[in-house]
N, C-alpha and C positions, 0 to 999 in steps of 0.2 A: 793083320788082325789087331782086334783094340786086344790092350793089358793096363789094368788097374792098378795103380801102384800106391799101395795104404801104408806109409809113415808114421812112427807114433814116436816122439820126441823124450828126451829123456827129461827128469824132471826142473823148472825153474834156466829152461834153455832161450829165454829171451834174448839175453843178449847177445848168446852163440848164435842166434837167428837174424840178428837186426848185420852184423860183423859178415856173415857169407850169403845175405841176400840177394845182394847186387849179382854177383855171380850163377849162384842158384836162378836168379830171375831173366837171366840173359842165357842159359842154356833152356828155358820154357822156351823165352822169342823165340830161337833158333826151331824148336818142334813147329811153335804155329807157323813160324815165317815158311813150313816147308808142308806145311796144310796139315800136320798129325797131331795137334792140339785139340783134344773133345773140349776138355776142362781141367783146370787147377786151381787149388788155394786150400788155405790151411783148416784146422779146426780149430775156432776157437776155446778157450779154456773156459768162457761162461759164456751166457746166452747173450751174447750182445757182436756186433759188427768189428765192434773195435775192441777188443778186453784189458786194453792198457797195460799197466804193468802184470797182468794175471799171466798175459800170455796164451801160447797155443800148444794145444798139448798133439800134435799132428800135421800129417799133411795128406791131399790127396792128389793122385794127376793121372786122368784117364787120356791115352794116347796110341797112334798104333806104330807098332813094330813089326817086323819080317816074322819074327818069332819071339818064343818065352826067353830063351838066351841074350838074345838082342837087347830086349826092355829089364831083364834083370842087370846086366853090364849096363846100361843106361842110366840104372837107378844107385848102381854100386858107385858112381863118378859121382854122383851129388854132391856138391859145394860142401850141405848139409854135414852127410856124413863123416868127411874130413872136420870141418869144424865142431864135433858131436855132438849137434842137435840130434840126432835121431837114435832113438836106441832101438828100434826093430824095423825092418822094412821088408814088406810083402807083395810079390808080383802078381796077378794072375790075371788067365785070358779073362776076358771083360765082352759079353755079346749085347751092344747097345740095341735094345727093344724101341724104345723112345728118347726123347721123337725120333721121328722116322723121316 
């Protein structure tokens, strides 16, 4: 089953982000490289691509797991949350409608 995993960053955590991305971003690979990557990436802090030093105030990664336990212990390992970029993070099933 897909499960949604909504991150929301604590605040002025750019550099706590730029410091465990490498890691964080090599545990995504490992999802796609094993086909259970829908989508990931962050939200930006303003309406632009890039928000520079504003930052991102979140993250999101729709992906599937065996179960809700599985994808919560998944999301508990995050790079992230060792280095405390994130101050809350939310599991839940995810029923992808589209595309199809």
């Amino acid at each position: 089953m897909l499960y949604a995993i909504l991150s929301e960053d604590v605040e002025k955590s750019l550099e706590k982000r730029q410091s465990a991305r490498p890691a964080h971003l090599q545990r995504l690979q490992h999802l796609q490289d094993q086909g259970r990557l829908v989508l990931a990436g962050p939200h930006p802090s303003i309406d632009s691509d890039n928000p520079g030093e504003t930052g991102f105030t979140g993250s999101l990664v729709v992906a599937e797991f065996n179960s809700l336990s599985e994808a919560q212990s998944w999301a508990d390992a995050d790079p992230y949350i060792e280095a405390g970029v994130y101050a809350r993070v939310t599991v839940k099933p995810f029923k992808q409608v589209f595309p199809q």
